[in-house]
matplotlib code that plots the C-alpha trace (Angstrom):
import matplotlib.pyplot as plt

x = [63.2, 65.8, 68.5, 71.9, 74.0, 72.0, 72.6, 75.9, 77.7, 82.0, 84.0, 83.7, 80.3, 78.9, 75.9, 77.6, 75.7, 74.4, 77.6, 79.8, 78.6, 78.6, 82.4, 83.3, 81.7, 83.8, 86.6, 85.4, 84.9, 88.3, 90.3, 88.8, 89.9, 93.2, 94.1, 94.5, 96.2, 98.5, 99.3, 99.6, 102.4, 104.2, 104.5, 105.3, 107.8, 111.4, 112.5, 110.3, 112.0, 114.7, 118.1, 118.9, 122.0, 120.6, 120.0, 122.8, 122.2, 122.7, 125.1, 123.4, 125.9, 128.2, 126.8, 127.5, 127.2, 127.2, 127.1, 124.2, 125.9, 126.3, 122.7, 121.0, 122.6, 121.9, 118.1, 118.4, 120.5, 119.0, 119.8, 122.2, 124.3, 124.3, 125.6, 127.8, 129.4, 129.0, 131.7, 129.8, 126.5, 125.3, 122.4, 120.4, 121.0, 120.9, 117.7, 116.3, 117.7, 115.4, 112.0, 112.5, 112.9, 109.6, 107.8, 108.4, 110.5, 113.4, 116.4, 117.2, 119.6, 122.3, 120.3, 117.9, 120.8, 121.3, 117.7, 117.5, 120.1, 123.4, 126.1, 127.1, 130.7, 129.6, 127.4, 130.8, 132.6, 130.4, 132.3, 132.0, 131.8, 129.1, 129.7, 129.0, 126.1, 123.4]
y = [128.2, 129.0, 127.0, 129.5, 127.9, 129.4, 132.6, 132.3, 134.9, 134.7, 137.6, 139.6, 140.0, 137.7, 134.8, 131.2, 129.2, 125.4, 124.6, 126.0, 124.5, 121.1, 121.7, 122.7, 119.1, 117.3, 119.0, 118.4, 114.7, 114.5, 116.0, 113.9, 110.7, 112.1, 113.7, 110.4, 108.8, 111.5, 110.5, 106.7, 107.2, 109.6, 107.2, 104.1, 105.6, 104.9, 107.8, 110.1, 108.0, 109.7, 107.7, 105.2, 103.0, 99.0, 97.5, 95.4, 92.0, 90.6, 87.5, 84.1, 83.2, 80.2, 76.7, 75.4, 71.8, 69.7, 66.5, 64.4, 63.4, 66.6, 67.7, 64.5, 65.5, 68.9, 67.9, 65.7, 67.9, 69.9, 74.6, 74.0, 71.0, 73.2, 76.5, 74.6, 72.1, 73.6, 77.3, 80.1, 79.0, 80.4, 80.7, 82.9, 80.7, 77.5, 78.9, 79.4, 76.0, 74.2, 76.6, 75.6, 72.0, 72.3, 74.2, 72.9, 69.6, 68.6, 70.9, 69.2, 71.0, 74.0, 76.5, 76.4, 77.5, 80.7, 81.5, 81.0, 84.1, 81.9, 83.7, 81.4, 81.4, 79.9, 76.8, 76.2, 76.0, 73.2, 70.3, 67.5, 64.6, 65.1, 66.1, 63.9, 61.9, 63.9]
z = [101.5, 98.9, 98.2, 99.2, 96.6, 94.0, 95.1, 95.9, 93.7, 93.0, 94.1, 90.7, 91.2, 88.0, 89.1, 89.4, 86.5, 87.3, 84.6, 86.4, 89.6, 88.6, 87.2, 90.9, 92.0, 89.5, 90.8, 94.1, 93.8, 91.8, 94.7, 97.1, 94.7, 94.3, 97.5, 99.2, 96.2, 96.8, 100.3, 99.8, 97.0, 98.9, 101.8, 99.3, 97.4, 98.4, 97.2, 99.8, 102.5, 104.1, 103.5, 106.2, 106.6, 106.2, 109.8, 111.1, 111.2, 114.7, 114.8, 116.2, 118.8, 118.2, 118.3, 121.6, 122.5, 126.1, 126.8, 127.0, 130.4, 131.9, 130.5, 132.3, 135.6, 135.2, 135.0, 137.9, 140.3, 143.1, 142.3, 145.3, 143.9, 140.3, 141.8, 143.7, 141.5, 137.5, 137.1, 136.3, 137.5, 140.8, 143.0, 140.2, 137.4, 139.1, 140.0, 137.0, 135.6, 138.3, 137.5, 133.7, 134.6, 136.7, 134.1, 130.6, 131.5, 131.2, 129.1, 125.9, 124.7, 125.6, 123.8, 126.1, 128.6, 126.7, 126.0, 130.4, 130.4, 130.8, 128.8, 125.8, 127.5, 130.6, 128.7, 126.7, 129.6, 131.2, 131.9, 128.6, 131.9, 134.6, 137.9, 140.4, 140.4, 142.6]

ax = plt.figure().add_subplot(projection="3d")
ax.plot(x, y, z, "-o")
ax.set_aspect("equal")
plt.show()
């Protein structure tokens, strides 16, 4: 069976010549090197990017501090004495104090407050002497 590319004939009629075959896999195998270059540095340069305002930087909350005393009884109290007795903790929050205390131990600190969903405002409002004792 004959090969079909040596018959192959351009569209002004003259006979394709193995020279100028091997010129079209050259430029074959040089489009397929180049053609994904292409792509990579049009996706890596900054300039192809559209123009974008530089993300905001969210603020870390304030430093907020409680007292070792209020922390201990806050790790010993019951959710009903800590919704009850501490302002601006409820039920839901109270709640979640005593599930953190069950699960990872004791709170350590009052930035484990915030991370628990308790608004920064409400830890720095916690009173600096403990309730009383549970």
């Amino acid at each position: 069976m004959a090969n079909l590319s040596e018959h192959a004939q351009p569209a002004d009629g003259q006979a394709v010549n193995s020279e100028s075959r091997s010129h079209l896999r050259v430029y074959r195998w040089i489009g397929l090197l180049l053609a994904p270059a292409a792509v990579v540095l049009a996706v890596l340069t900054p300039s192809a990017l559209p123009e974008t305002a530089p993300p905001e930087v969210a603020q870390s909350p304030p430093a907020v501090e409680v007292s070792a005393a209020t922390l201990q009884w806050i790790n010993s109290a019951s959710a009903e004495e800590l919704a009850d007795e501490l302002p601006g903790i409820g039920p839901l929050y109270a709640e979640r104090i005593t599930t953190h205390r069950r699960l990872f131990g004791p709170i350590t600190e009052a930035r484990t407050l915030i991370d628990l969903g308790i608004p920064a405002r409400v830890v720095q409002r916690l009173p600096a002497q403990a309730p009383s004792a549970p």
